[in-house]
C-alpha positions in Angstrom: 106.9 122.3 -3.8 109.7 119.7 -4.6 113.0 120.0 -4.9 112.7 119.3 -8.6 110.0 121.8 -8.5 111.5 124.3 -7.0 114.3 124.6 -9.5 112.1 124.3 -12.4 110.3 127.4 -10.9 113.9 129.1 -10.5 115.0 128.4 -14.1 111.4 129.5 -15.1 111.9 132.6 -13.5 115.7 133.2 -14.7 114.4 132.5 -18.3 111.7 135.2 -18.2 114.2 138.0 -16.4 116.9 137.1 -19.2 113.9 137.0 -22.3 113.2 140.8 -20.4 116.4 142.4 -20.1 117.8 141.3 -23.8 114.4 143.0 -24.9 115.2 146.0 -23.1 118.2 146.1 -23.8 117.0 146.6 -27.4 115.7 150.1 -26.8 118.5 151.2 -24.3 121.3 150.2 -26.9 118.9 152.6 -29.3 118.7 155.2 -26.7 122.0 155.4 -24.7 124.6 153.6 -26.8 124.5 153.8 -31.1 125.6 157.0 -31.9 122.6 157.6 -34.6 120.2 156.6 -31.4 118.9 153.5 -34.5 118.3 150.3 -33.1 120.5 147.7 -33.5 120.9 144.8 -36.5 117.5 142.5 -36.0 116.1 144.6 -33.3 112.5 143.5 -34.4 113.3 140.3 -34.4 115.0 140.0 -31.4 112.7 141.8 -29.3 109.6 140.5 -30.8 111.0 136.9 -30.2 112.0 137.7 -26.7 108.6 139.2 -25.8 106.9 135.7 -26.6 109.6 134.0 -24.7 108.7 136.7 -21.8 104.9 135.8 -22.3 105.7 131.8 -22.5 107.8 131.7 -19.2 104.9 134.1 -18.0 102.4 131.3 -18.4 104.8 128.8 -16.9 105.2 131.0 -13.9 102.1 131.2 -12.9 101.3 127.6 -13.1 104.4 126.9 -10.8 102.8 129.6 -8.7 99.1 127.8 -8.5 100.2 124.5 -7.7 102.9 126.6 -5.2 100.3 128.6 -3.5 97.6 126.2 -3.3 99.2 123.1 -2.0 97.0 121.0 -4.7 97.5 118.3 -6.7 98.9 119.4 -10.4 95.7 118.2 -12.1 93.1 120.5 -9.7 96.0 123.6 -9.0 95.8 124.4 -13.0 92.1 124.0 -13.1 90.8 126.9 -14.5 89.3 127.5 -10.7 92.3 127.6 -8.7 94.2 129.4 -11.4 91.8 132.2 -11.3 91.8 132.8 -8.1 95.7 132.9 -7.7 95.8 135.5 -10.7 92.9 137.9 -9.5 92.8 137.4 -5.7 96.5 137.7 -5.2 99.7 140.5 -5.3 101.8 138.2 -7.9 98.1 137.1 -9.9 97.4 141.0 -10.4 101.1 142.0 -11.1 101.1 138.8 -13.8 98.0 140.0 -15.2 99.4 143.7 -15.5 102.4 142.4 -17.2 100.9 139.6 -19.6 98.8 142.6 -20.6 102.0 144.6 -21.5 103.6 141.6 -23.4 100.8 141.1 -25.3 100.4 144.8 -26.4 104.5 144.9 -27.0 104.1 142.2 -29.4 101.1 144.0 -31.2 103.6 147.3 -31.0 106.3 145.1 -32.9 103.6 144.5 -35.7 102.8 147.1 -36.1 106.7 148.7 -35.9 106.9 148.3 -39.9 108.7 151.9 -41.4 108.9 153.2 -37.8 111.3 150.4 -36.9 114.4 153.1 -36.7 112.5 155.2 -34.6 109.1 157.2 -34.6 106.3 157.3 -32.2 105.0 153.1 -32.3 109.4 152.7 -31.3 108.4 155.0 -28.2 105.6 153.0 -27.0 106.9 150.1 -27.7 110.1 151.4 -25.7 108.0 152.5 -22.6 106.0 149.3 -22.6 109.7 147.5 -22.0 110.3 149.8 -19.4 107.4 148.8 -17.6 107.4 145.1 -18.3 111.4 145.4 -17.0 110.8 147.8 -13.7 106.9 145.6 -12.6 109.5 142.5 -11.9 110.2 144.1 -8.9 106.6 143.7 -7.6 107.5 139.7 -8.3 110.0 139.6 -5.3 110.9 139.9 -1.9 110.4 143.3 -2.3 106.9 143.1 -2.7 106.5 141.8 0.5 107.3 145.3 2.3 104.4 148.1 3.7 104.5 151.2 4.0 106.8 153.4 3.2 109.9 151.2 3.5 108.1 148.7 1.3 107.4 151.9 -1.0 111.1 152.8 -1.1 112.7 148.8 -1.6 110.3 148.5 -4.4 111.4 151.7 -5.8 115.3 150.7 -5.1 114.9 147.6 -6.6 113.3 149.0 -9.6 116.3 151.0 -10.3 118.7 147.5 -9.6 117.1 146.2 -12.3 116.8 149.0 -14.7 121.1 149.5 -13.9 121.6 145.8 -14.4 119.4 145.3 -17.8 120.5 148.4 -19.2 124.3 146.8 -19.1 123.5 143.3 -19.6 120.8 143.9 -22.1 122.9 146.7 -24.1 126.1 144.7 -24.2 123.9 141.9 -26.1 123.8 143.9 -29.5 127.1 145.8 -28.3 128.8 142.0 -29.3 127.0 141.8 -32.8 128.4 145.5 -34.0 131.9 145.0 -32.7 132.0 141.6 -35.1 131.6 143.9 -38.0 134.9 144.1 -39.9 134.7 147.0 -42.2 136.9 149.7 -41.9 133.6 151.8 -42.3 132.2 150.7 -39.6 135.2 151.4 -37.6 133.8 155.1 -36.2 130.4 153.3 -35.5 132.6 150.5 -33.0 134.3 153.2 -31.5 131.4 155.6 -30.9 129.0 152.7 -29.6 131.8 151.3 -27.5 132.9 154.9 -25.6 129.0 155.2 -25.3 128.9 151.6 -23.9 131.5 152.5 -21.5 129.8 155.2 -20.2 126.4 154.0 -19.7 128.6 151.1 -18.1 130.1 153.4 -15.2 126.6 155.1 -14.2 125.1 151.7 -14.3 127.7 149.7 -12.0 126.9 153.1 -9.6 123.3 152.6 -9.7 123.5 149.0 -9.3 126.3 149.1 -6.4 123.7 151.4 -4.5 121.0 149.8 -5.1 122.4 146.3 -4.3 123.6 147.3 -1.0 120.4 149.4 -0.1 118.7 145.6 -0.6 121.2 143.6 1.0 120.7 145.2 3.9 116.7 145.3 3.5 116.9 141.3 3.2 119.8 141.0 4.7 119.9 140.8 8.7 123.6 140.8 9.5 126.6 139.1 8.2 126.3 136.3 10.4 122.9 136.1 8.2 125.0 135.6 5.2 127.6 132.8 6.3 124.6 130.4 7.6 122.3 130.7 4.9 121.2 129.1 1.4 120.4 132.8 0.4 123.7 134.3 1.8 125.6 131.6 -0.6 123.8 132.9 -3.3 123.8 136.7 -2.5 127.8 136.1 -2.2 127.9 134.0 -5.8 126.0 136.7 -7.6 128.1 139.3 -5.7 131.5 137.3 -6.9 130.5 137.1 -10.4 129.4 140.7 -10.4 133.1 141.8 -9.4 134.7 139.4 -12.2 132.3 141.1 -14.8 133.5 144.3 -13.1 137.1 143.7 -13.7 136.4 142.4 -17.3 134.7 145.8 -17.8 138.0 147.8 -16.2 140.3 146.1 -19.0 138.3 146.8 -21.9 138.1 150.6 -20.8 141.5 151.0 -19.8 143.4 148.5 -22.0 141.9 147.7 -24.5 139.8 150.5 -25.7 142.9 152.7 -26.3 144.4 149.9 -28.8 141.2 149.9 -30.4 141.5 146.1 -30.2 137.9 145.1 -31.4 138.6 141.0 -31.3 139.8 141.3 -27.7 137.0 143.4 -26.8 134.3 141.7 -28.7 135.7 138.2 -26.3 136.0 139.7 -23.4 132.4 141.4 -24.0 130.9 138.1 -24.9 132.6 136.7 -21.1 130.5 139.5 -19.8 127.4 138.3 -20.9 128.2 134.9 -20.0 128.6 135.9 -16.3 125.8 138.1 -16.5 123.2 135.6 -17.5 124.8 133.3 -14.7 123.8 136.0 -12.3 120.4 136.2 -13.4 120.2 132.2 -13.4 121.4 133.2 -9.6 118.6 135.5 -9.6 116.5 133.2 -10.7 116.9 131.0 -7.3 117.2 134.0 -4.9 113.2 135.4 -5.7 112.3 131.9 -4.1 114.7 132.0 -1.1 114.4 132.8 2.4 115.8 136.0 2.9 119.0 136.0 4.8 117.3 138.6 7.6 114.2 136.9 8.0 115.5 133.3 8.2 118.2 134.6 11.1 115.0 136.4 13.0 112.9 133.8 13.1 115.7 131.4 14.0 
């Protein structure tokens, strides 16, 4: 591929991850963070809108992919020959098809939500589908690439990364709409759905600290690895940004929480998100990377 390419492919794949995680983070603000365990303000819309973007990016994906894999001209690599092929005869063309199939049955499950919106058994499966849609990604990476039982255990490790990670990111996006209510009745709900927040917060920077490191150092050779590589700078910028959203995170719980100061939390929240989505446009560019490790062993 191109340069131009190549980062096309990256924000491709940044866009679908981000379209994912704010749809999952739909059910795990519903399940881990309102205190009624009801979905959040437009959670139909939002998530039915982000599953199409999911399935749009989807499509995109797997173009970049034919033309990628097949070394074609544009014109004959999204022929209906060569893109067959590269979704049925390949890992990534059977994992797309797996997950198209589950976008496409989330956005029936969203039609069909209706009076079951707040919850009910359709909100389950709908729920579950997202889970699976969210956790398959990791079958789309450098992870994938492993055999065995190693392979069985990064894929299973990275799974969890992202399940830490979206259930943060994707549960602080409707976190930001309820605390710019301003109703003193809605006061308990902000302070219920932000000590929930806070919680699910901790045991997700836990998950995603071990996770994190358990991949760094499946990708990673050594940290000479890091210092002389394209993916090192990257694995260090989404690493820096990590610790800033960190520290944002540490004020809100100790500060600011205690003054019940929604407007400074709500801003410093929405800075969270910000840096987030930076780190999965980071993301984005580091599923296309050489791998630190394997670029300093076959150096």
């Amino acid at each position: 591929m191109t340069v131009d390419a190549t980062l096309l492919l990256a924000g491709v794949r940044a866009l679908h991850f981000a379209s994912v995680v704010v749809l999952f983070g739909q059910f795990a603000y519903a399940w881990a963070v309102a205190p009624a365990r009801m979905p959040p303000p437009g959670f139909r819309r939002i998530g039915a809108w982000s599953t199409v973007i999911a399935l749009a990016t989807g499509l995109a994906w797997l173009a970049f992919e034919a033309v990628g894999m097949s070394g074609l001209p544009v014109k004959e690599a999204l022929g209906a020959t060569t893109l067959k092929v590269v979704a049925t005869e390949t890992l990534f063309g059977r994992v797309w098809l797996f997950r198209m199939a589950l976008a496409v049955a989330l956005l029936f499950a969203f039609a069909r939500l209706g009076s079951e919106e707040r919850g009910g058994g359709m909100f389950t499966f709908a729920g579950l589908l997202t889970v699976l849609l969210l956790v398959s990604l990791a079958c789309c990476g450098h992870a994938a690439a492993g055999k065995g039982l190693d392979g069985a255990v990064h894929l299973c490790v990275d799974g969890l990364h992202l399940l830490a990670a979206a259930s943060w990111l994707g549960a602080l996006v409707p976190l930001i709409s309820v605390l710019g209510r301003g109703s003193a009745a809605d006061e308990a709900d902000r302070l219920a759905a932000t000590r929930r927040f806070s919680t699910l917060g901790i045991a997700a920077v836990c998950a995603i600290l071990f996770s994190g490191i358990a991949n760094t150092a499946s990708t990673v050779g050594d940290f000479y690895s890091i210092l002389d590589t394209r993916y090192g700078e990257l694995l260090v910028a989404k690493v820096a940004l990590f610790a800033v959203i960190v520290a944002l995170a540490t004020v809100n719980r100790v500060v600011l929480m205690p003054r019940l100061d929604w407007r400074a939390l709500r801003r410093n929240a929405i800075a969270e998100c910000i840096l987030g989505f930076c780190v999965i446009a980071i993301v984005g560019q580091l599923g296309i990377t050489v791998p630190a490790g394997h670029h300093h062993f076959h150096a």
